[in-house]
C-alpha atoms as one frame of an Amber mdcrd trajectory, in Angstrom:
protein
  23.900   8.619 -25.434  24.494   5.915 -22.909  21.589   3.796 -24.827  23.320
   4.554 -27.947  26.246   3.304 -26.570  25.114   0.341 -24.962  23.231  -0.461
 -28.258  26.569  -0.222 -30.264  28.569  -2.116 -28.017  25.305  -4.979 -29.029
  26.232  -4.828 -32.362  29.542  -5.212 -31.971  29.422  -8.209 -29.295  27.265
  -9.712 -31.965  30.011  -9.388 -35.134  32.746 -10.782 -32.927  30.280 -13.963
 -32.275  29.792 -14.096 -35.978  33.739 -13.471 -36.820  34.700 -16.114 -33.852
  32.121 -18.357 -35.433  33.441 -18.418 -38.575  36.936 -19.147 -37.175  35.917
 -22.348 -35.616  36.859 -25.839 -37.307  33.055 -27.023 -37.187  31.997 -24.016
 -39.820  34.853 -25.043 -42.155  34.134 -28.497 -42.514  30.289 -27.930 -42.126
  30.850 -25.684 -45.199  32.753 -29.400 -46.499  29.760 -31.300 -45.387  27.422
 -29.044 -46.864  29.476 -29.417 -50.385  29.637 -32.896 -49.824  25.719 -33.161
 -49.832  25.183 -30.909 -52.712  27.430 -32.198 -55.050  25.807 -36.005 -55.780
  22.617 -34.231 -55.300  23.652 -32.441 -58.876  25.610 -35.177 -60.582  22.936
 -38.005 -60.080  20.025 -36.138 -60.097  20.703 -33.526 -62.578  23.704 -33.749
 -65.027  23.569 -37.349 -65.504  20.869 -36.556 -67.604  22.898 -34.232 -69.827
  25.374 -37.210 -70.098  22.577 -39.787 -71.079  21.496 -37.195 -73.580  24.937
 -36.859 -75.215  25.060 -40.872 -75.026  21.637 -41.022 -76.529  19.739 -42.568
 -74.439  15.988 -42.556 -75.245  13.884 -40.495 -73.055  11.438 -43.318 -72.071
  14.261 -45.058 -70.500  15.333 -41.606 -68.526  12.036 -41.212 -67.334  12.879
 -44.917 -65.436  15.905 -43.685 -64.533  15.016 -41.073 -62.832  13.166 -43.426
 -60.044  16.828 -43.630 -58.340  15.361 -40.037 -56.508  12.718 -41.891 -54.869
  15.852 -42.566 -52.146  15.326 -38.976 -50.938  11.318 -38.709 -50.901  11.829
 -42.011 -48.413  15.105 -41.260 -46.740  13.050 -40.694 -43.539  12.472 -44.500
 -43.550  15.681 -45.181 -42.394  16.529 -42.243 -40.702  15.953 -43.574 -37.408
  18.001 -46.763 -37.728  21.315 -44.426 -38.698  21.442 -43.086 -34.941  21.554
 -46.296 -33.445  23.551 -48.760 -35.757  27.120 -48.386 -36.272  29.516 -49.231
 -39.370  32.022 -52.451 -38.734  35.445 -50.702 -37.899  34.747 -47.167 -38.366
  32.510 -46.687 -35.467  35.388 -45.646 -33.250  35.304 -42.529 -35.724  32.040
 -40.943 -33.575  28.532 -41.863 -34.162  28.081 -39.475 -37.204  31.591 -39.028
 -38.745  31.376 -43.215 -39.411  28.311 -42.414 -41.485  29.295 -39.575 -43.397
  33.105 -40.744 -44.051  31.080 -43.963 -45.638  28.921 -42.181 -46.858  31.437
 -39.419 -49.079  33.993 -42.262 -49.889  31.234 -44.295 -51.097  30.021 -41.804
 -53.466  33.707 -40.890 -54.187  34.312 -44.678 -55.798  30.414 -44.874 -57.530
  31.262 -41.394 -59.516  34.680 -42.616 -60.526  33.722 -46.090 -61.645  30.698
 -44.556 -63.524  33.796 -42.516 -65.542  34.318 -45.891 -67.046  31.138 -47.141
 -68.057  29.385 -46.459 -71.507  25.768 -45.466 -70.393  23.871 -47.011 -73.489
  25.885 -50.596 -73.214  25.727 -50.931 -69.794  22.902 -49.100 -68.701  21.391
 -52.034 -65.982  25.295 -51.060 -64.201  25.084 -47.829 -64.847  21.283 -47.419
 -62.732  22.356 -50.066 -59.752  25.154 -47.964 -59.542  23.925 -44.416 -59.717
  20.901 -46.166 -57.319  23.324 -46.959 -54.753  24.681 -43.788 -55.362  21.475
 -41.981 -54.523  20.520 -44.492 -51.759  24.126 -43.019 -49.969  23.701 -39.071
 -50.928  20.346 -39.041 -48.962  21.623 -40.995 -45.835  24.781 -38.452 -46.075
  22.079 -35.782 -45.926  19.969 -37.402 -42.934  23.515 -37.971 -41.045  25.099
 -34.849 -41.689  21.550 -32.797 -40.496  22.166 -34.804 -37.404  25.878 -33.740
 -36.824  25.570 -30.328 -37.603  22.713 -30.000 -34.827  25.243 -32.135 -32.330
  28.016 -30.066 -32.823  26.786 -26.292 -32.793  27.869 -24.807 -29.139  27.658
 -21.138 -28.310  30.507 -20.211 -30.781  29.503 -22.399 -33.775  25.757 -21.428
 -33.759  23.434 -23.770 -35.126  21.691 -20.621 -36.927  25.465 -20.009 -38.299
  26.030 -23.660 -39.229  22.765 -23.575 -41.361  23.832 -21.047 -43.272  27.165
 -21.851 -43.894  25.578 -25.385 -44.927  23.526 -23.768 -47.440  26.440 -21.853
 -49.132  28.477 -25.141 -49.728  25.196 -26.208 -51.084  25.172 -23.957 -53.349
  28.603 -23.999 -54.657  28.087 -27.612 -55.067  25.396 -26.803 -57.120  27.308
 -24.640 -59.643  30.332 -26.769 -59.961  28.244 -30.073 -60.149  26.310 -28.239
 -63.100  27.519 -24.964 -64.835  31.383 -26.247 -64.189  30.470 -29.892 -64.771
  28.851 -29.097 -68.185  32.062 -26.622 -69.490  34.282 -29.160 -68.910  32.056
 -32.345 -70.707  32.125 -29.903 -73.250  36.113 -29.510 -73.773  37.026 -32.934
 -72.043  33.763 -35.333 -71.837  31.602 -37.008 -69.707  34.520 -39.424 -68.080
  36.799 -36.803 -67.440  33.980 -34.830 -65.392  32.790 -37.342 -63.519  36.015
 -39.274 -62.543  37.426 -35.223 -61.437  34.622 -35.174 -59.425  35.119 -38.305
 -57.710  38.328 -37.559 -56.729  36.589 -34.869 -54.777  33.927 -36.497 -52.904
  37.387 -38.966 -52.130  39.381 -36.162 -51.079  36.446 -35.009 -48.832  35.805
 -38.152 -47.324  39.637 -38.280 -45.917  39.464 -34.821 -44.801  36.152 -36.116
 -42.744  38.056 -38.462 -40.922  39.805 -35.090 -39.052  36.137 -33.588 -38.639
  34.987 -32.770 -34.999  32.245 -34.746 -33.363  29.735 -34.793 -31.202  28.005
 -37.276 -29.121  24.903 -36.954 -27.957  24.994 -35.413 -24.138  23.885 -37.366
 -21.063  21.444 -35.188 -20.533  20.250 -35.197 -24.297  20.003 -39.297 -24.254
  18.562 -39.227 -20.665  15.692 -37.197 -22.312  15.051 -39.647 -25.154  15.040
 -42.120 -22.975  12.079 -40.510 -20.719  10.419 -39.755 -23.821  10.262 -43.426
 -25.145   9.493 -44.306 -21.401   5.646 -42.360 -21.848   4.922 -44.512 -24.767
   4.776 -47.356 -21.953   2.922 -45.392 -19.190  -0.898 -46.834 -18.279  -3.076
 -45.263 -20.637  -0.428 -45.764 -23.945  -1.611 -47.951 -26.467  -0.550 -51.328
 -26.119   3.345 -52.654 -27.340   1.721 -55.394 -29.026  -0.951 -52.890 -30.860
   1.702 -50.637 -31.846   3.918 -53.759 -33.533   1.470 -54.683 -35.170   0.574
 -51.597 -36.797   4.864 -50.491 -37.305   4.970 -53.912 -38.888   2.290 -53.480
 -41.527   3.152 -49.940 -42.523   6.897 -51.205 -42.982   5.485 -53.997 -45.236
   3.613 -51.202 -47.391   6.365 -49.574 -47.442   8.788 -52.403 -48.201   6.183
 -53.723 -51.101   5.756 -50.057 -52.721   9.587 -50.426 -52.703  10.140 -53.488
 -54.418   7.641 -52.886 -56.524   9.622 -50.054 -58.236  13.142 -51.693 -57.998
  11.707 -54.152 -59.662   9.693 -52.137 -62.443  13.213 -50.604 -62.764  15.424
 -53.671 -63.429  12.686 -55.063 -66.100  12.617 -51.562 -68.096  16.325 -51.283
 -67.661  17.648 -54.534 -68.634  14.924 -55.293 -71.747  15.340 -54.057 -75.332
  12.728 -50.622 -75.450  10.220 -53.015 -77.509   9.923 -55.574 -74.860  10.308
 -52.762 -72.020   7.222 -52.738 -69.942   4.772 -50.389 -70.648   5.524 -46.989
 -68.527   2.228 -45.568 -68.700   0.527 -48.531 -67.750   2.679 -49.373 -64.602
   1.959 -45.220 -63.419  -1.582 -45.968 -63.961  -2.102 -49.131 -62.296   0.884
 -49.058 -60.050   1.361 -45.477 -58.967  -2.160 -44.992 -57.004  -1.966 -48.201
 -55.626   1.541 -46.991 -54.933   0.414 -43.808 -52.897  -2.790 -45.731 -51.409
  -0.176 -48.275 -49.858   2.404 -45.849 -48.677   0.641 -42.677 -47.874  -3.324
 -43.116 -47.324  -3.420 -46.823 -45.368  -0.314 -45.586 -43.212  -2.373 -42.134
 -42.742  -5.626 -43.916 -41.883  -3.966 -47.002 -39.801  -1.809 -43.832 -37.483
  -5.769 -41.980 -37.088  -6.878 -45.273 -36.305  -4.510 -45.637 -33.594  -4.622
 -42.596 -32.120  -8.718 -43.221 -32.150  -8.354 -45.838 -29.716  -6.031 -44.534
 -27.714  -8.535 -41.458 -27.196 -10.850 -44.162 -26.737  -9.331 -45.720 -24.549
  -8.890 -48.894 -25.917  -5.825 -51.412 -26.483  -4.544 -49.291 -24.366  -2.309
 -50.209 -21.047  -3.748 -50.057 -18.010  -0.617 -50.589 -15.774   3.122 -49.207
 -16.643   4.672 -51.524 -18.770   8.659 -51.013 -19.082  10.769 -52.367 -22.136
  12.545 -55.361 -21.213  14.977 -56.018 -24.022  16.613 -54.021 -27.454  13.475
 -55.288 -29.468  11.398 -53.763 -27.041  13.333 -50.385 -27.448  13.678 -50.316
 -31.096   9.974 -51.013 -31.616   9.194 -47.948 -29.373  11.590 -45.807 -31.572
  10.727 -47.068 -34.871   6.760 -46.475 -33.478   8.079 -42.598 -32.216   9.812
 -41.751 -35.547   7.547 -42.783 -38.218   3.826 -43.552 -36.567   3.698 -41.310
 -33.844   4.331 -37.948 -35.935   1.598 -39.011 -38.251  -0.854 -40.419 -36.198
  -0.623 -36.945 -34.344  -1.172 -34.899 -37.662  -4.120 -37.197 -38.424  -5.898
 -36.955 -35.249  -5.323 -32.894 -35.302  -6.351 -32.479 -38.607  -8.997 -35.078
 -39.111 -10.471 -35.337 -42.240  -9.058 -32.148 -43.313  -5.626 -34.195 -43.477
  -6.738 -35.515 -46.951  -6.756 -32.409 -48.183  -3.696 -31.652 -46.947  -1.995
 -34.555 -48.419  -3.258 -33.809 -51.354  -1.996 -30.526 -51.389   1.739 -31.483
 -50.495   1.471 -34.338 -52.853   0.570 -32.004 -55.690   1.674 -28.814 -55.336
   5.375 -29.039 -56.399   4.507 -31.723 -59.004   5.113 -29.218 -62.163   8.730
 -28.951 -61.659   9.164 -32.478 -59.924   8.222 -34.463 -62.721   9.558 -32.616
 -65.547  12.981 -31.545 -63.453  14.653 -34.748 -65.202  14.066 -33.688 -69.061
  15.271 -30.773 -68.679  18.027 -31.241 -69.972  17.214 -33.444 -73.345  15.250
 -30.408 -73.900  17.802 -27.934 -73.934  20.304 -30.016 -75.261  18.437 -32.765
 -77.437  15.450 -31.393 -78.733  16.704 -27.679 -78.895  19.958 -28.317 -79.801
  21.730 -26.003 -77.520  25.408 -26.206 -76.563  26.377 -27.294 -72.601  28.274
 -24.031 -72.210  24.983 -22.059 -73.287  22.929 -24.138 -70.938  25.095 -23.902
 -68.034  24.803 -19.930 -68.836  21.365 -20.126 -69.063  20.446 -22.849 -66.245
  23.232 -22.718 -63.738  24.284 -19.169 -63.867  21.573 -17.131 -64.624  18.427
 -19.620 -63.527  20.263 -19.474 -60.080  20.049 -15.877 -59.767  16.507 -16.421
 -60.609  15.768 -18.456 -58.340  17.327 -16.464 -55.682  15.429 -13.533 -56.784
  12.269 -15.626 -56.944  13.093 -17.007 -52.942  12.946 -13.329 -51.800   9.869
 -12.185 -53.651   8.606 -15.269 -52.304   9.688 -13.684 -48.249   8.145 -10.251
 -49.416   4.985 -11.617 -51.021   4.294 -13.823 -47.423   4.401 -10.251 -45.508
   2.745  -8.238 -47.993  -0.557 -10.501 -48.977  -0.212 -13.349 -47.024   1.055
 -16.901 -46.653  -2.394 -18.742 -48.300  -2.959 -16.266 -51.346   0.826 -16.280
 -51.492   0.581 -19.994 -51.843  -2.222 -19.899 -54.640  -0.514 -17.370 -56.513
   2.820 -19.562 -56.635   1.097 -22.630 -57.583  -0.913 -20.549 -60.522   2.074
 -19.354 -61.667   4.697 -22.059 -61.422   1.640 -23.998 -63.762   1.462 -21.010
 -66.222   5.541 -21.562 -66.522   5.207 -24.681 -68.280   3.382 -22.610 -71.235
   6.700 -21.141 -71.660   8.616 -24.407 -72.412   5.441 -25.214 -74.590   6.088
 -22.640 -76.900  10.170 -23.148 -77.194   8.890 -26.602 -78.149   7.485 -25.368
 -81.361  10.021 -23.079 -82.180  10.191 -20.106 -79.119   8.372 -17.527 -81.301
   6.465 -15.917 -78.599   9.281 -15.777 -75.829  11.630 -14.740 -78.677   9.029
 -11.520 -79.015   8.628 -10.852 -75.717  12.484 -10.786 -75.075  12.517  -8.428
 -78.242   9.713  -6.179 -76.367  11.233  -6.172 -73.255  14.758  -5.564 -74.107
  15.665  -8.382 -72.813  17.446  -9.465 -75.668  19.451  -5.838 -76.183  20.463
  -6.654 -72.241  21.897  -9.998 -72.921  23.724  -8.849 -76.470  25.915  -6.412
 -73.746  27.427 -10.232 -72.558  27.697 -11.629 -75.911  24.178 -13.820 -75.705
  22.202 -13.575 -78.700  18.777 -13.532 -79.889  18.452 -17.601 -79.555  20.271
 -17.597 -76.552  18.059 -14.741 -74.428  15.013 -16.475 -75.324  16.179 -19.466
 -73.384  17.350 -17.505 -70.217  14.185 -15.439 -70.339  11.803 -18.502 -70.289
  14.436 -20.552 -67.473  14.602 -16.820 -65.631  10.893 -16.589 -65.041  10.124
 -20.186 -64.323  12.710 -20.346 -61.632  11.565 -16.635 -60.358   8.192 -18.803
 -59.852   9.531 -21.501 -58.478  11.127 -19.700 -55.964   8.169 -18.146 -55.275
   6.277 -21.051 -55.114   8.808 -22.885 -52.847   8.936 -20.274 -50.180   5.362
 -20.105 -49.960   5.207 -23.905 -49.548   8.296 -23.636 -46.597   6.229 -21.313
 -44.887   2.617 -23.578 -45.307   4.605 -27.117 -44.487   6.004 -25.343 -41.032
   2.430 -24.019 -40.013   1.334 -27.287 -40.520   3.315 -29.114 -38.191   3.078
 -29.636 -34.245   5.793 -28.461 -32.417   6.508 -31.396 -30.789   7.105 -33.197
 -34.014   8.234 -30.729 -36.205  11.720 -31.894 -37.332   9.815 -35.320 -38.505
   6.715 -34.463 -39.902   8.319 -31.603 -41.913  10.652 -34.338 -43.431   7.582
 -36.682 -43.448   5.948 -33.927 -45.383   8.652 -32.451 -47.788  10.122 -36.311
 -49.152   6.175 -36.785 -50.111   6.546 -33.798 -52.514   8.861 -35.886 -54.653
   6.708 -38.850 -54.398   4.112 -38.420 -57.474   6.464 -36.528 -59.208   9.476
 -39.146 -59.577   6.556 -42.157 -60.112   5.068 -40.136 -62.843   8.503 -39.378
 -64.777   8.545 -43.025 -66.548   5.165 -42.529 -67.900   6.250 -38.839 -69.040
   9.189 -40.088 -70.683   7.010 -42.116 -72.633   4.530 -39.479 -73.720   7.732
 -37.444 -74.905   8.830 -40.223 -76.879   5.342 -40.711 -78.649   3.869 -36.911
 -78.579   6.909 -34.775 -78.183   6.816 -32.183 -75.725   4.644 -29.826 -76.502
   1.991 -32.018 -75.628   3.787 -32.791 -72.380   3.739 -29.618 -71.574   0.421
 -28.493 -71.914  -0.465 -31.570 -69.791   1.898 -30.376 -66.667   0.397 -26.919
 -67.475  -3.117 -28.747 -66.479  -2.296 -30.835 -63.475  -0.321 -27.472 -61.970
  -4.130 -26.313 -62.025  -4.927 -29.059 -59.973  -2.696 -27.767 -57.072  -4.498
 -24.382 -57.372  -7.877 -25.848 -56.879  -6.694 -27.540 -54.115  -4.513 -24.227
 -52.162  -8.023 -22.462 -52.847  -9.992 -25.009 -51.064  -7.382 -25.362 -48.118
  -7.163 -21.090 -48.091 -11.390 -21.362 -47.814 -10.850 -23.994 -44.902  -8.191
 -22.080 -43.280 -10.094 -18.959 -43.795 -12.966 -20.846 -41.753 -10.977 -21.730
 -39.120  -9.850 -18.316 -38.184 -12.900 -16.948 -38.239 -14.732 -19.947 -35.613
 -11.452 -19.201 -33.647 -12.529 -15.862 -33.613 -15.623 -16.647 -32.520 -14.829
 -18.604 -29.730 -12.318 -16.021 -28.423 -15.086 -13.414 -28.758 -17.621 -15.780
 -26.569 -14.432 -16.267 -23.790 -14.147 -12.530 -23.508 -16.299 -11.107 -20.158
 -19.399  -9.478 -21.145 -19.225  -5.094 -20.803
């Protein structure tokens, strides 16, 4: 009785944390925040391209469009730089409300001047626009990451924080897509966009009342230490590591350019002197990767070769003596350090691994942006019947595909968990194949399943179900699929890294994927999109080749581990 008691009186101590927790300022404005990042997330990323369908705006030039979302696959670039420089007369606001007020009120004014642009007539305004747009969203995200970790205490829990971050997410997501969408429909595209503005305004003066955080004494005098063992005898040396920060950041920089200036060419030319997309993807896009993922990758093993080595490496402590000497060690700690460490612990078996996490999510990433002049273009479907379809139901899909996803990591494992998700996230794209030519098949096996008869009780009908069946089950894969690939990224990653090679990881998901879109937007322009999706159908295979390989070399790991554990045990 007493242990029943005692347990109880657990339970309860824990509800009253949860209840007090959810009382406290920082949750209701971290459920703000978390609003605040979802909602250009959806509008730039996602609806816009409903809104360049209605406009008419070839596909081809969507596919270039579309490059603006290479500001979240290298958001992690700058990351570093937000926590140490400030914003002219709005630092006195704390070092991360000055980033996310600018941030929100930024994005507030792009949405609302967008409201008065025509996309197809000034489409080169339009982009720079909705590029600086997307260039601001992602910082907001890196900043307000930061300040949601600064401000948890013992009553606003960082575990409660995350979650309520996630909900405004996801109501972001809904009103940025199924609401935005009924109300183009009744009151158009300026209307939406403009009412939305307004919010990301309103938010952005609400911020300026938001709680912060600065970074403890203790948490700084930590940071500090840490930079101090870059410079301890035995450390590679300062002028090594420059040298090697500096030409990453020019790979970087160049792969950069290179695409901003791809952009403005395709953007601002009439589509018969456009450049060629599917000769920029071929030529450019490897050289592309080589220059911002493998040279970085093999330059960061090379590194941490000689340190091993023992070369170029100091052989007396060497402290910084100015801010150049400080910001080289933390631009050398955020972006060459976590990747130099993954190299040197994976070896050669990194490639692989690269390849997997460039690849495996490329199905959805690549063909995420024609979604909608699919539904709405090609198929002809209204907004309100894709918002039910998409935002509504495809959510609920997803969700359901996130937590067979959980169950499926328990039950059979995280590696054939992986494989299967990748096989059938590929096997999806069949789906659309067949609504390309007319939805025959899925309109059967809706019939068969009673699907359709479900959807008739709330007032879909037969055109309509075949949709929402064929969204429902590629989202219940991607979910699937994207749990799976949560749980491989985080055994992947060192401990002592984690929070930087996981977002080092994840933005190089999107990397192939948004490259590739230009050069898909052309094939839908010349082949339709049947072919195009027969073709994602193959390269998904790709990433299944590649999870079976890494499952065989995981597999082989565990059992030399095994091994070696059996030799270290005392003989009987």
């Amino acid at each position: 009785m007493a242990e029943t008691s005692a347990a109880d009186q657990s339970r309860l101590s824990r509800w009253m944390v949860l209840l007090g927790s959810l009382r406290q300022p920082k949750t209701g404005y971290m459920l703000i925040f978390g609003f605040a990042s979802g909602l250009p997330y959806a509008l730039l990323l996602g609806t816009l391209y409903a809104w360049l369908t209605d406009a008419e705006v070839d596909v081809e030039t969507m596919g270039v469009f579309s490059l603006i979302g290479l500001a979240y696959a290298f958001k992690f670039l700058w990351s570093p730089a937000l926590d140490r420089v400030d914003v002219p007369l709005l630092n006195r606001l704390g070092k991360r409300k000055q980033w996310i007020v600018t941030a929100q009120l930024l994005l507030g004014a792009i949405l609302v001047i967008l409201s008065f642009l025509d996309p197809l007539s000034s489409l080169g305004l339009f982009s720079l626009l909705a590029g600086i747009g997307a260039f601001a969203s992602a910082t907001q995200d890196v900043v307000v990451d930061a300040w949601r970790v600064d401000v948890a205490d013992e009553k606003a829990t960082i575990d409660i924080l995350s979650t309520v971050y996630q909900m405004g997410y996801r109501i972001a997501a809904l009103i940025g897509g199924a609401l935005a969408l009924f109300m183009a429909e009744r009151m158009g595209w300026p209307a939406v966009y403009a009412s939305m503005g307004g919010i990301l305004l309103a938010v952005g003066f609400l911020g300026l009342f938001a709680p912060d955080a600065e970074r403890s004494e203790q948490a700084m005098s930590d940071e500090r230490a840490d930079l101090a063992t870059l410079r301890e005898a035995g450390q590679l040396e300062p002028k090594v590591r420059a040298w090697a920060l500096g030409a990453v950041a020019l790979l970087w920089g160049w792969a950069l350019v290179t695409v901003l200036i791809f952009m403005v060419r395709s953007l601002n030319s009439d589509p018969e002197l456009r450049p060629d997309s599917t000769a920029f993807v071929s030529q450019m896009g490897p050289l592309i990767v080589v220059a911002t993922v493998v040279v970085p990758g093999l330059i960061a093993g090379w590194l941490e070769a000689m340190r091993k080595r023992g070369r170029y490496v100091l052989k007396h402590t060497a402290p910084s003596k100015d801010g150049f000497d400080t910001a080289l060690d933390h631009g050398y700690r955020a972006l060459i350090l976590p990747l130099a460490e993954i190299i040197g612990r994976l070896k050669w078996a990194a490639v692989l691994v690269i390849a997997l996490v460039l690849t495996y999510r490329i199905t959805d990433a690549i063909w995420g942006s024609f979604a909608y002049p699919f539904y709405l273009g090609e198929l002809e479907y209204t907004k309100d019947e894709v918002a039910i379809a998409s935002k509504f139901f495809g959510v609920g899909a997803l969700l359901l595909g996130l937590a067979l996803g959980g169950a499926l990591l328990t039950v059979i494992g995280r590696m054939m968990t992986l494989t299967l998700g990748a096989l059938i996230a590929a096997l999806t794209n069949l789906l659309y194949a067949d609504l390309a030519i007319g939805g025959e098949r899925m309109q059967v096996a809706s019939d068969m399943t009673g699907f359709t008869w479900l959807t008739s009780l709330f007032g879909a009908d037969e055109r309509l179900s075949k949709l929402m069946l064929t969204i429902g089950m590629e989202n219940i894969a991607v979910g699937i699929a994207g749990a799976a690939f949560v749980a491989y990224l985080s055994s992947i990653v060192a401990k002592g890294y984690s929070a930087v090679q996981y977002a080092l990881l994840s933005s190089l998901t999107l990397l192939v994927g948004t490259l590739g879109r230009p050069a898909l937007g052309q094939m839908i322009e010349e082949r339709g999109y049947y072919d195009v999706f027969i073709l994602t159908t193959l390269i998904g295979l790709f990433a299944v080749v590649l999870c079976l390989i890494e499952w065989v070399r995981q597999a082989r790991l565990g059992k030399e581990a095994g091994v070696v554990a059996g030799e270290a045990q005392p003989a009987e």
